[in-house]
N, C-alpha and C positions, 0 to 999 in steps of 0.2 A: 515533546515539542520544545521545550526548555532547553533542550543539547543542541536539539537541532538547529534552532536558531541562531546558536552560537555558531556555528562552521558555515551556514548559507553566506556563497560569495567568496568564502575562501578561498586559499589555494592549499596545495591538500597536505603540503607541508606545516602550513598554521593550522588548517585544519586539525591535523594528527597531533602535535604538540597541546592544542588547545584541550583536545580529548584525555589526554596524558594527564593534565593536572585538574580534570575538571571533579568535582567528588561525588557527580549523582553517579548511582550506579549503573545506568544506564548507557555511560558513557564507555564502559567496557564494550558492550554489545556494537554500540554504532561504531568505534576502532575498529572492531573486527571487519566490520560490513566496509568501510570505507578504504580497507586494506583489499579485502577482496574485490572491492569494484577496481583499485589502483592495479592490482594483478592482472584482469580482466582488459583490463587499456594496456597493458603491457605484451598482454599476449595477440591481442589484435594490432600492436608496433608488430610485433616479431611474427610470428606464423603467419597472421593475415597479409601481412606487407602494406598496413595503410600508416601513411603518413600522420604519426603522432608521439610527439613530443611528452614526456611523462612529465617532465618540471615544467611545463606550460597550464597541466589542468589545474583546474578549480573546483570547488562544488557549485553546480548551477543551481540545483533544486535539493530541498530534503523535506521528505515529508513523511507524517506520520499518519498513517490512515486507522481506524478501527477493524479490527479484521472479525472471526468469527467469536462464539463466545461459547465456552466449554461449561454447560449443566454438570454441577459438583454437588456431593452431599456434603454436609457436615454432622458428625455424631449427636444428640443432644439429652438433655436426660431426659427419663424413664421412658427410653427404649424411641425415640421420637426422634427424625433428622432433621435438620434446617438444610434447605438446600440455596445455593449462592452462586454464581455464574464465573467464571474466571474469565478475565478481559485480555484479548491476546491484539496485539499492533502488528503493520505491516508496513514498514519502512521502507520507503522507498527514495535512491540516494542517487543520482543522476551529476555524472563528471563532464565538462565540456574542455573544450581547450583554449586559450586564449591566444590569438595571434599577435605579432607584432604590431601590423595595424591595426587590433582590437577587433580583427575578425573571432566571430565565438563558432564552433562547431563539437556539437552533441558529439560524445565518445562513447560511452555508456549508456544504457537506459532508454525507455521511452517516454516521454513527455506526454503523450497524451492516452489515457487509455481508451479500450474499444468502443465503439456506443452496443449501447443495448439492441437488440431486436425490438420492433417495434410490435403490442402486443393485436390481437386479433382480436375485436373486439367483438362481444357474444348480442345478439337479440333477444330483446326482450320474449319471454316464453310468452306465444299464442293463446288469447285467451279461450277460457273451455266455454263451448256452447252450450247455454240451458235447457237446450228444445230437447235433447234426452235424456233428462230429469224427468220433464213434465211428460215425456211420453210411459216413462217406468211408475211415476205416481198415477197418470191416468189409469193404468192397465189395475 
């Protein structure tokens, strides 16, 4: 979140430069991804035929979410493992473009994700009758 904060609001030329000299290692990773989302507005200029200008975007959003988490052993002695979770992230890096009059329009990405299904809520389980106790005790 540290990288990320540095490039929100850029443009994706400071952005990339910024990444170039920044020394967390993580900065490799998010160059990649912000190359590839630059590619991806590139190819929706060109195949797609929409109207968008490559040295106009910016980065809108960058964010870093917690994604799933990988159960991992580790060896430990006398025959015993510690087990530890590996933490994996899901960046998410959303390009707009900036018009001349400060018009902004989303290029890349989605801004908002799905909602949930809403769940179905369960009833209380019916409570059990006593009258056929007492009828199996009276017997």
């Amino acid at each position: 979140r540290l990288v990320l904060d540095l490039i929100k609001g850029r443009r994706v030329e400071e952005a990339r430069n910024t990444l170039l000299f920044t020394k967390k290692r993580v900065a490799e990773h998010v160059g990649k991804l912000l190359q590839s989302a630059l590619d991806s507005a590139n190819f929706l200029a060109t195949e797609k035929g929409l109207d968008v200008e490559i040295d106009n975007l910016y980065v809108k959003s960058a964010v870093a979410n917690d994604g799933p988490r990988m159960k991992r052993i580790r060896p430990a002695p006398q025959g015993r493992a510690y087990r530890y979770q590996r933490r994996i992230s899901h960046i998410e890096l959303i390009l707009a473009e900036r018009g001349k009059n400060g018009q902004v329009a989303t290029v890349v990405g989605e801004e908002s994700a799905p909602a949930a299904p809403a769940k179905a809520r369960r009833r209380a389980p019916a409570a059990k009758s006593a009258g056929k106790k007492k009828k199996a005790a009276a017997k």
